[in-house]
C-alpha positions in Angstrom: 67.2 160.6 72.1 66.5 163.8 74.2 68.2 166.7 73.6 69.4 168.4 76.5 68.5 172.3 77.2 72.7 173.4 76.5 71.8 171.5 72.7 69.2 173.7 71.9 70.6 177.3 70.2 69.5 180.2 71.4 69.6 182.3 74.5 68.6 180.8 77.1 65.8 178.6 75.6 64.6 177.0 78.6 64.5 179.9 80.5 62.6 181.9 78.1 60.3 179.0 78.0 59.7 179.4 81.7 59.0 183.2 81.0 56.8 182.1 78.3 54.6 180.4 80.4 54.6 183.2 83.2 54.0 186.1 80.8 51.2 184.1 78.9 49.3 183.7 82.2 49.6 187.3 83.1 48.6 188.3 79.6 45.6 185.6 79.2 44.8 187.2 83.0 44.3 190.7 81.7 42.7 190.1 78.5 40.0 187.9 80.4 40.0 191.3 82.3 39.3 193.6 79.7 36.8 191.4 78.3 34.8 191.5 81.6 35.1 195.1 81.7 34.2 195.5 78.0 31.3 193.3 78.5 30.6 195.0 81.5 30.1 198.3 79.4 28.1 196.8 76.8 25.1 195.6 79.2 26.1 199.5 81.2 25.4 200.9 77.2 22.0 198.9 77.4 20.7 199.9 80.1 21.1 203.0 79.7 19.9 203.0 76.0 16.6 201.1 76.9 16.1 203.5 80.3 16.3 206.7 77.8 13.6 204.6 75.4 11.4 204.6 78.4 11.4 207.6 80.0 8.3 208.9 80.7 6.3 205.4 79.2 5.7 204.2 82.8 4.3 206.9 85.2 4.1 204.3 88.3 6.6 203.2 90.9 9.3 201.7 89.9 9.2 202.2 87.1 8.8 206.0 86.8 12.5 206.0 88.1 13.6 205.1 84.1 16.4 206.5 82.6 19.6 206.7 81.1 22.7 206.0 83.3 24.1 209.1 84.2 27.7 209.7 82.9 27.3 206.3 80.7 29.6 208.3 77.5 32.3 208.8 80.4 32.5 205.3 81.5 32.3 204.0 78.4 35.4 206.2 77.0 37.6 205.2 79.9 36.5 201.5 80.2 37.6 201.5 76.5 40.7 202.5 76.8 40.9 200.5 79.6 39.7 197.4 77.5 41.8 198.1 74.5 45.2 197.9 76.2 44.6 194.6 78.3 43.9 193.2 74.7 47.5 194.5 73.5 50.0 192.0 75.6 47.6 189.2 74.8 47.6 189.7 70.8 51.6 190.9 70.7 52.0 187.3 72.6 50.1 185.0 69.8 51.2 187.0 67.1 47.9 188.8 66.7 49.1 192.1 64.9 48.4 192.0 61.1 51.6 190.4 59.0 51.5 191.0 55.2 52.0 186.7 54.5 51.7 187.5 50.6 55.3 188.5 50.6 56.4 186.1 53.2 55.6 182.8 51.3 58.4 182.8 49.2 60.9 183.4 52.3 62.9 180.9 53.5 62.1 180.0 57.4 65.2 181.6 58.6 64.3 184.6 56.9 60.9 185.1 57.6 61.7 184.4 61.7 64.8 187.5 61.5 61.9 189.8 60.1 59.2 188.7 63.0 62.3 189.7 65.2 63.0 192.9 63.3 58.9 193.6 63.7 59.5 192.4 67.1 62.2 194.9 67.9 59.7 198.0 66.4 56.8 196.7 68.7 58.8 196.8 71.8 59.8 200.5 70.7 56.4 201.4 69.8 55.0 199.8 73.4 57.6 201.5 75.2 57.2 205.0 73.7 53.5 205.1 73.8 53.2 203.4 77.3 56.2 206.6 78.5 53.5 208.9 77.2 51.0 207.5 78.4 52.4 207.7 81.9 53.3 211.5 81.4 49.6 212.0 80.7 48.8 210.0 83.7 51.1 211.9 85.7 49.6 215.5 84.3 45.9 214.3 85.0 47.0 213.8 88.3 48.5 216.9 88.9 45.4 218.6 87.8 43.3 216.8 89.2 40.7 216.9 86.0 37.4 215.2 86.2 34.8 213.9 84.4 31.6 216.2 83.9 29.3 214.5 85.1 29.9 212.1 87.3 33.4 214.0 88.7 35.2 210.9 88.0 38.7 211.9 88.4 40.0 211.4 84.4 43.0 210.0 85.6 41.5 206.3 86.5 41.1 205.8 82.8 45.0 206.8 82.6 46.1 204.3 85.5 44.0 201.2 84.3 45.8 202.0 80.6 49.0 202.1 82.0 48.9 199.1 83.3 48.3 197.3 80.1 50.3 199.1 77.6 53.3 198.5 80.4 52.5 195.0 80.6 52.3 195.4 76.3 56.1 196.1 76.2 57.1 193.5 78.8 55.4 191.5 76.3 56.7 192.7 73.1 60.6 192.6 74.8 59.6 188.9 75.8 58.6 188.3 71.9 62.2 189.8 71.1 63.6 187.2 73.3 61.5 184.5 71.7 62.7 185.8 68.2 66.3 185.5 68.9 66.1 181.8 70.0 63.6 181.0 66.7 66.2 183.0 64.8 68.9 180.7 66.2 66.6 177.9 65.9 65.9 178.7 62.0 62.1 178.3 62.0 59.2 180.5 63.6 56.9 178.2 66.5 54.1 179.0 65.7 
């Protein structure tokens, strides 16, 4: 027999379901993302490590052109931080961040799914303070209008393309609260 969705303990299960679904497409979205980008930087790197080898082999057209790509240290710093925070949502969704299971084995289900809701509870803190600051220093860069040295990249891109994953980080990590609660309810961790 089926049970029906007011059966089922927790808060709201089958909305959070719903949300489920919706935040991991949004999450899988920017992690594909960042993995472009990051892959993106790696062949940038390559280039401009095998243009720096050459420079001054070849003394005929085109190839007399070789060199490194200019401002590759400042694109690669950005795109990384970039990179990094479109990975965050993705691995606070799947339960990514590193658990110490040696003490947990012993735990009864119940027990170890109220301390993945207590861990839970200090991500979505963490997310949310360090994604505030974040936006503070994105605010300040803009202000200032600081740039990069050598290309004159304004050094608030990096800021603005981390923002937006470290914010999408703690939507995450307060949807993973919300998915605690109703395992909590539920007695067992789906995993």
């Amino acid at each position: 027999m089926a049970r029906d969705a007011e059966s089922i303990p927790g808060l709201a299960p089958g909305l959070e379901a719903g949300v489920g679904r919706i935040v991991r497409a949004i999450t899988a979205t920017l992690a594909l993302l960042g993995g472009l980008l990051l892959l993106a930087l790696v062949v940038m790197t390559v280039v401009s490590i095998t243009g720096r080898a050459l420079v001054g082999v070849f003394d005929f057209f085109p190839f007399d052109r070789l060199g490194p790509v200019p401002g590759d240290f400042e694109l690669v710093s950005a795109g990384c931080a970039v990179a990094v925070s479109a990975f965050l949502p993705w691995c606070q969704l799947n339960r990514g961040h590193v658990t110490v299971d040696v003490f947990l084995t012993r735990l009864g289900d119940r027990t170890k799914a109220a301390l993945t809701l207590v861990g839970n509870v200090l991500m979505t803190g963490a997310a949310v303070l360090i994604a505030w600051r974040l936006q503070l220093g994105l605010v300040d860069k803009l202000s200032y209008n600081e740039t990069t040295m050598i290309l004159q990249m304004p050094v608030w891109y990096g800021y603005a393309g981390a923002a937006v994953g470290l914010w999408v980080f703690a939507a995450t990590s307060l949807y993973t609260v919300w998915r605690s609660i109703n395992e909590v309810a539920a007695g067992r961790e789906d995993r």
